[in-house]
ROZATI-930148 format. One record per residue (C-alpha): residue number from 0; x, y, z. Coordinates in Angstrom, 3 decimals, decimal comma. Layout:
<recs>
<rec k="NUM" px="X" py="Y" pz="Z"/>
...
</recs>
This chain:
<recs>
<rec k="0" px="8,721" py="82,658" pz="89,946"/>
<rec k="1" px="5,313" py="82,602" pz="91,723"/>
<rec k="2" px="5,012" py="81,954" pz="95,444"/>
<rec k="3" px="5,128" py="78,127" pz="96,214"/>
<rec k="4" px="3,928" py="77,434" pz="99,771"/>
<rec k="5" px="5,524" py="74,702" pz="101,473"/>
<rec k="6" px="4,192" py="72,868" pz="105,167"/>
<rec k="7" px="5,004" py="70,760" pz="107,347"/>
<rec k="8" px="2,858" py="68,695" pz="110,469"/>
<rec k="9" px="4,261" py="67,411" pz="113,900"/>
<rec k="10" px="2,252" py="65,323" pz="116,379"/>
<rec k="11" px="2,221" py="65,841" pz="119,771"/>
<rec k="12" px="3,367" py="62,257" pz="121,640"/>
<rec k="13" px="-0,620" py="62,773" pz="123,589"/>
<rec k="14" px="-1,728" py="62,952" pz="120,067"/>
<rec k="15" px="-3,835" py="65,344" pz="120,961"/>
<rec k="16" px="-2,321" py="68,684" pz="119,126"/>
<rec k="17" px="-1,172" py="68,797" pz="115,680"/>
<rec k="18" px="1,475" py="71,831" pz="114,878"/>
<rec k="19" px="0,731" py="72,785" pz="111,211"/>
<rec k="20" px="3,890" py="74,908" pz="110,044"/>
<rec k="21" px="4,632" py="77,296" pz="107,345"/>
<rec k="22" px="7,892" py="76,190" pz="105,928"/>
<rec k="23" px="7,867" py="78,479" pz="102,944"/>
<rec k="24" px="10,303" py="81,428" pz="103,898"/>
<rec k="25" px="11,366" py="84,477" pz="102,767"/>
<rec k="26" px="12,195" py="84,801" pz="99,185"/>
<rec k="27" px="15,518" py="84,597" pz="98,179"/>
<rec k="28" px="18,224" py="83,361" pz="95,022"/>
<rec k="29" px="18,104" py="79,877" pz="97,212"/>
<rec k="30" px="14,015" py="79,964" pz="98,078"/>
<rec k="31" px="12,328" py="81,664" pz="94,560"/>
<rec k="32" px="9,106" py="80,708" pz="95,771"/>
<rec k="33" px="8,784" py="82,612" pz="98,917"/>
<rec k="34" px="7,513" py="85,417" pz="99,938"/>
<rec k="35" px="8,317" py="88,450" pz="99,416"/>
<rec k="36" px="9,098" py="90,462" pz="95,745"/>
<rec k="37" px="8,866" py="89,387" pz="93,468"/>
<rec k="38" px="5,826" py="86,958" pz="94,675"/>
<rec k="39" px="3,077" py="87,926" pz="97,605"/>
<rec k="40" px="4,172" py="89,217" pz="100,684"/>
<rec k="41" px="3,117" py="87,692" pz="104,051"/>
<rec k="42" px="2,106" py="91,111" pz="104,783"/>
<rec k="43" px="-0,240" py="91,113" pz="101,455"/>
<rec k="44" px="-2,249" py="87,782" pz="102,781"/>
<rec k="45" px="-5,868" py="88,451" pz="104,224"/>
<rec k="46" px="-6,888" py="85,087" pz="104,645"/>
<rec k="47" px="-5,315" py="81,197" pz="105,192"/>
<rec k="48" px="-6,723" py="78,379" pz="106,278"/>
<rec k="49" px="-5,891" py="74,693" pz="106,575"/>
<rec k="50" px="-8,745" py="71,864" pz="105,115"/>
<rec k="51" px="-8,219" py="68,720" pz="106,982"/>
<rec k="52" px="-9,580" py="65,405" pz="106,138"/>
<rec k="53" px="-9,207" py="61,605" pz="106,592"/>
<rec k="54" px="-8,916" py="59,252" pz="104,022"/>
<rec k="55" px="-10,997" py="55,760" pz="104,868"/>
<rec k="56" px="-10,028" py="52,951" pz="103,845"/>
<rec k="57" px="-11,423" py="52,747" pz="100,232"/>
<rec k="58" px="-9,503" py="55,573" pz="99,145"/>
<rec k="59" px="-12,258" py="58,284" pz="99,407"/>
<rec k="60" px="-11,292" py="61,679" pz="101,919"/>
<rec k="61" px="-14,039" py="62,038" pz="103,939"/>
<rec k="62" px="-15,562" py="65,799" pz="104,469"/>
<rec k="63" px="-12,784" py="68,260" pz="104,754"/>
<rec k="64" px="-12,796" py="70,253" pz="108,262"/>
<rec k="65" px="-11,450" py="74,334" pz="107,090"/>
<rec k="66" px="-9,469" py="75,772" pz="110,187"/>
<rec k="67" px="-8,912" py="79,549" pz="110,191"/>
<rec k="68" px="-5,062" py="79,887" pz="110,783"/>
<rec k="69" px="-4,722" py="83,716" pz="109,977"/>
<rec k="70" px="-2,841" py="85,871" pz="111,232"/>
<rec k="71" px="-0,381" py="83,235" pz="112,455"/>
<rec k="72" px="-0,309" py="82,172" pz="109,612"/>
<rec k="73" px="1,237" py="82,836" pz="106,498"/>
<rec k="74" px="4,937" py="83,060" pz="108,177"/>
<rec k="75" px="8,360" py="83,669" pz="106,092"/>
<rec k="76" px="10,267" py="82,365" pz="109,430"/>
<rec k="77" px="8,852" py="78,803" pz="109,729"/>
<rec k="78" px="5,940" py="79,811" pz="112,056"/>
<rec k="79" px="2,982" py="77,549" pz="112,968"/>
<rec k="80" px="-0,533" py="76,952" pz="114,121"/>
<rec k="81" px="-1,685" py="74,485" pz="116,866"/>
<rec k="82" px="-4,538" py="72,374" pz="115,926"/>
<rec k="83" px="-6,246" py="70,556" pz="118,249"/>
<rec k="84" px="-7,889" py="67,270" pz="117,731"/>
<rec k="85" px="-11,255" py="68,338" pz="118,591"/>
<rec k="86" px="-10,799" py="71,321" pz="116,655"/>
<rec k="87" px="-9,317" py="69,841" pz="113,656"/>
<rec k="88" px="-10,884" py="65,988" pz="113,558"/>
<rec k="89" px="-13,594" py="66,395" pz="116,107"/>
<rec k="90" px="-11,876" py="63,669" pz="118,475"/>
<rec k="91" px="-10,011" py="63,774" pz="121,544"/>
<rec k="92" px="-6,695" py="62,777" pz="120,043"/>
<rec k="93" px="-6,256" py="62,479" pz="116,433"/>
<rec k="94" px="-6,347" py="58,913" pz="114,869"/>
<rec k="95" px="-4,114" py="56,839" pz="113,139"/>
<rec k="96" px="-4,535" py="57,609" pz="109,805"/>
<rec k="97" px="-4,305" py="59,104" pz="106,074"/>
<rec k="98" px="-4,946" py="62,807" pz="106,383"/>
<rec k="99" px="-4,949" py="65,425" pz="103,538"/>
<rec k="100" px="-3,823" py="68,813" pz="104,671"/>
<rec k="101" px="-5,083" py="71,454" pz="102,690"/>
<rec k="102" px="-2,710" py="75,165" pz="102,631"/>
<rec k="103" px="-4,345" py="78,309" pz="101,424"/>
<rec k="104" px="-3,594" py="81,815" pz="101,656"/>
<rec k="105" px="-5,160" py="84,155" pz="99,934"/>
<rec k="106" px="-5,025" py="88,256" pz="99,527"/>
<rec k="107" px="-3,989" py="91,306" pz="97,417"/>
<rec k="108" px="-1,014" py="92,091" pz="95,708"/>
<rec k="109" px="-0,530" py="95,256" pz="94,225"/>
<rec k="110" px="-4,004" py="95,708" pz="93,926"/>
<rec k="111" px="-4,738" py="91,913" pz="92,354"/>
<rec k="112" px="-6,241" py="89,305" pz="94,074"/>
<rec k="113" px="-4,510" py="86,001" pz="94,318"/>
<rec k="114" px="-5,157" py="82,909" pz="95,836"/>
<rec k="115" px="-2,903" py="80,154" pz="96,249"/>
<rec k="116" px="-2,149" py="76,720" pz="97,965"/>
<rec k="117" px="-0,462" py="73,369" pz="98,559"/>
<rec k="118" px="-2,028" py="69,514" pz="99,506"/>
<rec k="119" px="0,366" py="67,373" pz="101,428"/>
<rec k="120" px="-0,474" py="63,908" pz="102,555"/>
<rec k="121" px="0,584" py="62,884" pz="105,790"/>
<rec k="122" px="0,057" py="59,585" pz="107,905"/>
<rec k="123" px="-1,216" py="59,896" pz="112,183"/>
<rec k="124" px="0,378" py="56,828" pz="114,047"/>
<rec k="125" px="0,197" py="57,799" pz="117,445"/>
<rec k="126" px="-1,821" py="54,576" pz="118,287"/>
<rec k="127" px="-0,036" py="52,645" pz="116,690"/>
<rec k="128" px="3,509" py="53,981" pz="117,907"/>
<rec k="129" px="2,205" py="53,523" pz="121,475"/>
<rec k="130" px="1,338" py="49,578" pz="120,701"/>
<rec k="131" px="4,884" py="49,247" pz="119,652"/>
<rec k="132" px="6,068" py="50,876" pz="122,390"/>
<rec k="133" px="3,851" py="48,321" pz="125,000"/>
<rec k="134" px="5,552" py="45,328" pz="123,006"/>
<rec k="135" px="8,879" py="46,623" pz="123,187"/>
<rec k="136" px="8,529" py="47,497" pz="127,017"/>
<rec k="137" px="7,151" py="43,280" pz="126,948"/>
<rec k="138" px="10,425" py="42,081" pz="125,400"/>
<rec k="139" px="12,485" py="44,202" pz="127,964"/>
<rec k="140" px="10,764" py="42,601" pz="131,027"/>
<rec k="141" px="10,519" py="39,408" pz="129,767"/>
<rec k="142" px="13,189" py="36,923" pz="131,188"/>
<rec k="143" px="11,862" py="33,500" pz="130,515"/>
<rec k="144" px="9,503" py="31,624" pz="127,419"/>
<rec k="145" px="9,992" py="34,804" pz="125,748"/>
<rec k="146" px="9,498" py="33,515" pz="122,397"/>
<rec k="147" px="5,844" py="34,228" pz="121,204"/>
<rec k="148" px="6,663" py="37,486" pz="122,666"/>
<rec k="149" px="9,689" py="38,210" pz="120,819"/>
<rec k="150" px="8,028" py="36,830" pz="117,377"/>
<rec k="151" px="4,697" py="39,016" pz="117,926"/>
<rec k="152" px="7,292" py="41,991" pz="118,228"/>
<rec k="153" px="9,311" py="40,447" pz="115,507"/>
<rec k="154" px="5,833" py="40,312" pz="113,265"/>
<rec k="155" px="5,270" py="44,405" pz="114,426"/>
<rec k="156" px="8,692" py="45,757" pz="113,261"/>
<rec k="157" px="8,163" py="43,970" pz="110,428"/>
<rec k="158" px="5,129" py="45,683" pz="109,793"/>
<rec k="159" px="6,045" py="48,940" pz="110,962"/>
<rec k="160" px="8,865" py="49,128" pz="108,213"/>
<rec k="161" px="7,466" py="47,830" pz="105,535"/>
<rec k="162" px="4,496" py="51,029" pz="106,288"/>
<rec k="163" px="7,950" py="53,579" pz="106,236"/>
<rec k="164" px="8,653" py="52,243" pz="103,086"/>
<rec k="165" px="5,408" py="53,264" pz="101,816"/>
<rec k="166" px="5,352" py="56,642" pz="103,520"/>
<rec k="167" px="8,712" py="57,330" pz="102,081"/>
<rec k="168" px="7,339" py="56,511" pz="98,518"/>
<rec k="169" px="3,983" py="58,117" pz="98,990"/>
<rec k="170" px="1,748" py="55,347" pz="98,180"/>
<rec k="171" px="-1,481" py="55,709" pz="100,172"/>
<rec k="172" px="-3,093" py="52,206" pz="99,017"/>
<rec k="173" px="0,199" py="50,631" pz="100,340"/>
<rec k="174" px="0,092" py="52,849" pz="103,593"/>
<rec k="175" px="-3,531" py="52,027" pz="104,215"/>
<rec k="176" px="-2,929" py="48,324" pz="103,734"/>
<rec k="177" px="-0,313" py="48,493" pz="106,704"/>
<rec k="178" px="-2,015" py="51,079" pz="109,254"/>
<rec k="179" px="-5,006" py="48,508" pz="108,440"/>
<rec k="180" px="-2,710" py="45,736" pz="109,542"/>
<rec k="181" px="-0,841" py="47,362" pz="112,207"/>
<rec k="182" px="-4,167" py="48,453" pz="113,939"/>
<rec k="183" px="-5,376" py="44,916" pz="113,877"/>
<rec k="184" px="-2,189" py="43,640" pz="115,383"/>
<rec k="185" px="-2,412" py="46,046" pz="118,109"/>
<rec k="186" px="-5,955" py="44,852" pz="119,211"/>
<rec k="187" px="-5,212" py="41,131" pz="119,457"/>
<rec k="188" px="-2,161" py="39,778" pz="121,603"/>
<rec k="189" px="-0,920" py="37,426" pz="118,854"/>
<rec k="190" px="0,701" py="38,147" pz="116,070"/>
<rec k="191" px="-1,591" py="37,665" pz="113,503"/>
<rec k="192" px="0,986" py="37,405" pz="111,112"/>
<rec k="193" px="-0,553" py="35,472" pz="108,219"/>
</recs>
């Protein structure tokens, strides 16, 4: 079996630092494509780095931004690399969004060069999981002609689910279509529902 990298991303709740992690491991009868003999050893890598970029909303990624993650990176134990949203998107916090993640290590294994890597598609929603947050906060203090309040929040979980439906099928015109809609939502006070 060859080595198969394997990532994951968290977001911090600022959104301001993205932890890109190495999820790998060691090889083993359960994990064939880790490292270790018979693939690449983390100790044979010389070089990985993570391309970042954002899809916009016609479906085209935009240019890809390469962040040097060696020698924290590659890890057999689930290790990862803090990337900062100035570093990585050239923002202050990273925005909602489409982003392909790009995994690459490269180096020498018994004296042959190899190069390898993985593409994972994840979706940013730090905006809009803060605007959900506001409305539910608006439904908890409410206590009187509640209703277009509780139908605007009504309208947002709505919304918010039918996006997790898409994430969990990995369809990135359907996820687009509802971070479109969610971030329009979250600039108006209605609930632009139609």
């Amino acid at each position: 079996m060859a080595l198969s990298l394997k990532s994951a991303i968290s977001l911090s709740n600022d959104g301001i630092t993205l932890s890109f992690y190495d999820k790998t491991n060691a090889y083993s009868a359960i994990t064939v494509g880790g490292y270790g003999s018979p693939n690449q050893a983390v100790s044979d890598a010389t070089a990985a780095t993570v391309a970042i970029s954002l899809r916009a909303a016609d479906g085209t990624f935009g240019t890809a931004t390469t962040v040097d993650v060696f020698s924290t990176l590659p890890s057999n134990s689930g290790g990862y690399f803090d990337i900062t949203a100035t570093v990585g998107a050239g923002t202050a916090t990273w925005a909602d969004g489409i982003y392909k993640f790009v995994y690459t290590v490269s180096g020498t294994s018994g004296g042959v060069a190899y190069s390898t890597s993985v593409t994972r598609y994840e979706t940013l929603r730090n905006s809009i999981a803060n605007c959900y947050q506001t409305k539910a906060a608006a439904i908890a203090d409410c206590s009187c002609a509640c209703k277009d309040i509780q139908d605007s929040f009504k309208c947002f979980s709505l919304y918010m689910r039918l996006l997790k439906s898409e994430e969990c099928c990995g369809n990135l015109d359907g996820i687009q279509k509802y971070l479109t809609k969610l971030t329009s939502m979250c600039s108006t006070t209605d609930c632009n529902c139609s």
